[in-house]
N, C-alpha and C positions, 0 to 999 in steps of 0.2 A: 504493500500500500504506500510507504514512503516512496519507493522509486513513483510507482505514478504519478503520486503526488508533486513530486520535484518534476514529471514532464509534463503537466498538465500547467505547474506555472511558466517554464519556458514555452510551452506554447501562446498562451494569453500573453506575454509580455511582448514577444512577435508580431502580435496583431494590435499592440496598443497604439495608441501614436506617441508620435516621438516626445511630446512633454509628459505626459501620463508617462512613459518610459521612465524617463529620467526621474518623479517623481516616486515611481515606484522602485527604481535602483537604489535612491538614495537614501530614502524611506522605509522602505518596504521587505524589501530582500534580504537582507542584514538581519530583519525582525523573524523572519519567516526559516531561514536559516538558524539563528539561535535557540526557537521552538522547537528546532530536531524536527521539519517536515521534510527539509532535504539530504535527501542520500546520494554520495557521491563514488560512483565507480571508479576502482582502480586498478590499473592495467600496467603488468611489463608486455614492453612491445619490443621484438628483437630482430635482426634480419640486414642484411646486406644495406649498405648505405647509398644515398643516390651518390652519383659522378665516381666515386674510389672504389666501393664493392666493397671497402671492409664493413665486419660486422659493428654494428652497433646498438646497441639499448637504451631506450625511452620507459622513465616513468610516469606517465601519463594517468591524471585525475580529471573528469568530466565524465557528461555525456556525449555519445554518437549522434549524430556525426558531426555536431559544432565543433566538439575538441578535434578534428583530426586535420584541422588542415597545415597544423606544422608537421604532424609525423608525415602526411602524404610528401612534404617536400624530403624530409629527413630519411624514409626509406624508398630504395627502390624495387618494386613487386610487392605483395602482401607479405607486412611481418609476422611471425608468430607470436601467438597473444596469450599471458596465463592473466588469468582474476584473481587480485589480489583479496578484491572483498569490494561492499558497498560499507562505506562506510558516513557516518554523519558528520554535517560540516564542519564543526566544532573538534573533531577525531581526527579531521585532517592531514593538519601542520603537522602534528608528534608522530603520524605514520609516514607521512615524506619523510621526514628527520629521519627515521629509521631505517627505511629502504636505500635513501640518496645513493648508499654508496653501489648500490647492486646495477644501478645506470649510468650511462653517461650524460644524459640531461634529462632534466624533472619537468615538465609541464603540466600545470593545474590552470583549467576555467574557473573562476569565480566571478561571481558579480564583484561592481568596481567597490563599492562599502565595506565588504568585506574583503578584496585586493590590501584597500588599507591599511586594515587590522591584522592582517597578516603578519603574522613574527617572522624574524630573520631577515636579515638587510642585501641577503645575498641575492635575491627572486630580481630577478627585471620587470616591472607591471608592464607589459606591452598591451596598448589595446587593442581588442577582437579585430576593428577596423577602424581608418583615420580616415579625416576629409582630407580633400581637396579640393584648390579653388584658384580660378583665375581674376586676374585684372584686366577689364576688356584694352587690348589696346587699343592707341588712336590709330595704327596704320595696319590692321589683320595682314595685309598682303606682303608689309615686309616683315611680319613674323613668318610667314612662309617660305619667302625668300631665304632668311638669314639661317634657315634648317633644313638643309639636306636631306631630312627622311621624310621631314615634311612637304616637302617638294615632290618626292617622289609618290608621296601619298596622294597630295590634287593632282599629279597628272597621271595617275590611275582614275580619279573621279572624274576631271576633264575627257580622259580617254572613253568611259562608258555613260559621259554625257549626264550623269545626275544633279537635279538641280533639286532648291529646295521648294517645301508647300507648308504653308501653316494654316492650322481648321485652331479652331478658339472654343475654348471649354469642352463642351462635352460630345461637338460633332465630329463624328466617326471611334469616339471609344473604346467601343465593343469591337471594334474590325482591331484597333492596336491592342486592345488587353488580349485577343481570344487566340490571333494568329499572329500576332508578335510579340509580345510584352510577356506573355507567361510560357510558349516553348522554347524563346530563346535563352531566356532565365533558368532554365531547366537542363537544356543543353550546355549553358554555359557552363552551370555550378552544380551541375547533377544532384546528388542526396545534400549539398549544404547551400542548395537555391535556397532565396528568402523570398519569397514569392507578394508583396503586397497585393491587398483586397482591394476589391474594386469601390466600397465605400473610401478607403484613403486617397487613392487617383481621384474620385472621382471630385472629392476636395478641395485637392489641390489643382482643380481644373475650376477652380469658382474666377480665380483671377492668372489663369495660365491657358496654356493650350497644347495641340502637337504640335511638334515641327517634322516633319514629313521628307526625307529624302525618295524623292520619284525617278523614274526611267521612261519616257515614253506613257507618261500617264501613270505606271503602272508604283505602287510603291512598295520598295524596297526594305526600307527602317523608319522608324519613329524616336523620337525624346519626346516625353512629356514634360512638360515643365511648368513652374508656379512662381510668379513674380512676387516677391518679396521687398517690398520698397525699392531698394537703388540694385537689388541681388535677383540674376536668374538662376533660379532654384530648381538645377536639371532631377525631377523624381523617379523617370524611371526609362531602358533604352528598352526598344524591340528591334528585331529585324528579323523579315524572312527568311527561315531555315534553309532552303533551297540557293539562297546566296550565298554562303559561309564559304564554299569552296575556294572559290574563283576568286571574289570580288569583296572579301572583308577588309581590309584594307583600307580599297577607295570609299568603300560606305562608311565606313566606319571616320576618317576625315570627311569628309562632307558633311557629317555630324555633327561633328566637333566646329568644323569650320561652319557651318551654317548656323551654329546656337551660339557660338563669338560674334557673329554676323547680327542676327536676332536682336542678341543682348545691344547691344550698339545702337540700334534702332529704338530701342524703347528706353534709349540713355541709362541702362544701367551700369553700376561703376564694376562689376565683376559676375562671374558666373561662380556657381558652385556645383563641379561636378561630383561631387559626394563623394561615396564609400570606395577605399581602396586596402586591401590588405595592407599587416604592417612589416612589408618587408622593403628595404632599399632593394633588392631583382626582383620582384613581383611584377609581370608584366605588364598589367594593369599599370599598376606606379611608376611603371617605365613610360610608357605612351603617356599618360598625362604628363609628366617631367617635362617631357618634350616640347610640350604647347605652351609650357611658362607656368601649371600651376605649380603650388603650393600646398603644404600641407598646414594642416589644421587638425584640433584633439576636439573629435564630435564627440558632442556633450549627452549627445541620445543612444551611444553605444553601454549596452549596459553590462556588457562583461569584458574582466581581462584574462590576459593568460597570462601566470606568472612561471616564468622560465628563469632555469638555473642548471649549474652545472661543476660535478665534483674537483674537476682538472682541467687545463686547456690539454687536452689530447689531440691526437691528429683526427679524431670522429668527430668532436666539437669543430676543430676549426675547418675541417672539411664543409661540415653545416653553415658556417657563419658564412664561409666563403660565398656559398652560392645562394643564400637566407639571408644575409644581415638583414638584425630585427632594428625597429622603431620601438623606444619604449618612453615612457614618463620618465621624465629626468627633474625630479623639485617641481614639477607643477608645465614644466616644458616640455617639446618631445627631442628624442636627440637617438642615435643609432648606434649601433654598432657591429664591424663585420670582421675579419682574419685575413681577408687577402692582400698581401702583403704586397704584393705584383699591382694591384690598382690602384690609380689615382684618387687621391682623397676627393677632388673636382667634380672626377667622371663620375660619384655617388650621391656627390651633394644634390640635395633639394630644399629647397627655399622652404623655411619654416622651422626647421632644424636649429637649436640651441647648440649641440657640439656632434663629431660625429667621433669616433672612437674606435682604434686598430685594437685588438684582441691580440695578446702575446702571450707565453708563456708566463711573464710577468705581471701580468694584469691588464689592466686599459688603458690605452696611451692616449690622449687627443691628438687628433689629427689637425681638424679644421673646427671652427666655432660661424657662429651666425657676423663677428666682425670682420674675419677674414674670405668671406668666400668670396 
């Protein structure tokens, strides 16, 4: 009854909106936890590591499949899993304490109030997911210019001629939620989609609309979006399944470039294209990098992952190498990775307090927010 109960709150807090969210992490969760309603699963995971092959082991506390999207990066193929036990929140910390040393990295979900309260100074609080966000500039065209990949991304758009369309509140909805917005959500993040309801969209369409990437009439993707004072507040992408092959790319700039465009036109001073995992390689994080956003610590993510690790071994810095995480740094976000061979520059992203090389010795600074 405890586990359900713990997934039956993760489900309602999904579906909340995002101040209710926050309200209820800050408030809520913490209380609900110290009641002993939730039970927390715990797993060694073991198995072949991505990029090197050697073995490695994860202590991993959450539920499936929220918690797995750092092991997905850290193993390559399915690891092998024993259960350690479900155990209550509060039983937690003194059972990590006790295993640490059987892994080579610990990672536990919690909500962010209890992240907190958390003992031991060793955990990094990374959040589940960060924003991001742009400053519309005054000249889009010579941000395309001055970026090379970006270049080559409009003239894949220019090449199959997509332009944009925008419909306002709530006309055509049901065509973007039914055949774009919800299988390409699905496709993209398979069992850890988060799928918003169509009463939230439908919301955020009181003062937004689509914007509409077409071919020939015919349309390809959608952003919906919600104007927030001087902020385009991008809610959520779709795109036809049947494009992904070929042409993700060019759609996928014309998007971006045509909701910078958007945003301009209705003088707002930035766009926010929201949720991105918390890793400096995270693709995602990569392509937005690119168009000049920024990061930001959304305030409606309501859980962290607090990661930690017994040694720098060569399985840790194998991980950071290709993972450097984003975490809270004193109320900031700031990173930190192991590769030794990269550029502190080539990682930086704007919003970043410090970023941090991983040693045998501990953590070096690299770059900070003055010097980048």
């Amino acid at each position: 009854m405890n586990q359900l109960a713990s997934k039956v709150v993760d489900w309602t807090i999904s579906r909340l909106s995002g101040k209710a969210q926050i309200l209820l992490t800050r408030y809520g969760l913490f209380a609900v936890a110290r009641l002993g309603l939730r039970r927390i699963p715990v797993v060694l995971l073991r198995g072949a590591t991505n990029q090197s092959g050697r073995q490695g082991t994860l202590l991993v506390a959450g539920h499936d499949p929220w918690v797995s999207y750092l092991p997905s990066r850290f193993f390559v193929g399915k690891p092998q899993r024993e259960l350690v036990g479900n155990v209550l929140s509060w039983e937690l910390p003194a059972l990590l304490d006790r295993l640490r040393a059987s892994a080579d990295l610990t990672i536990a979900r919690v909500d962010r109030l209890s992240a907190q309260k958390f003992p031991g100074r060793d955990y990094l609080a990374v959040p589940e997911w960060v924003g991001m966000r742009l400053a519309v500039p005054e000249d889009l065209d010579s941000l395309v210019r001055c970026n090379r990949s970006i270049r080559e991304d409009m003239r894949l758009a220019r090449k199959h001629k997509l332009q944009p369309l925008v419909t306002e509140r709530e006309e055509r909805f049901q065509e973007f939620y039914d055949s774009m917005y919800v299988p390409f959500s699905r496709a993209r993040h398979g069992a850890m989609a988060f799928v918003k309801s169509r009463y939230d969209l439908r919301r955020s369409l009181r003062k937004g609309g689509i914007l509409w990437v077409i071919r020939d009439k015919h349309p390809l993707a959608g952003m919906l979006f919600e104007q927030k004072n001087d902020t385009l507040d991008l809610q959520a992408i779709g795109m036809a399944t049947g494009e992904l092959p070929l042409n993700k790319r060019g759609i996928m700039a014309a998007l971006y470039y045509y909701s910078i465009a958007h945003a301009g036109q209705l003088s707002c001073a930035e766009v926010d294209f929201r949720g991105a995992r918390p890793s400096l390689h995270d693709g995602l994080v990569r392509y937005k990098r690119k168009w000049g956003n920024v990061l930001y610590d959304k305030t409606d993510t309501s859980y962290d992952l607090l990661v930690r690790w017994n040694s720098v071994n060569g399985v840790v810095k194998d991980f950071l190498s290709h993972t450097g995480l984003i975490f809270r740094d004193e109320r900031r976000l700031s990173a930190i990775h192991a590769d030794e061979s990269q550029s502190p520059r080539s990682l930086w992203i704007g919003g970043l307090h410090q970023l941090y090389l991983l040693t045998e010795s501990g953590r070096q600074p690299m770059m900070d927010e003055g010097t980048s």
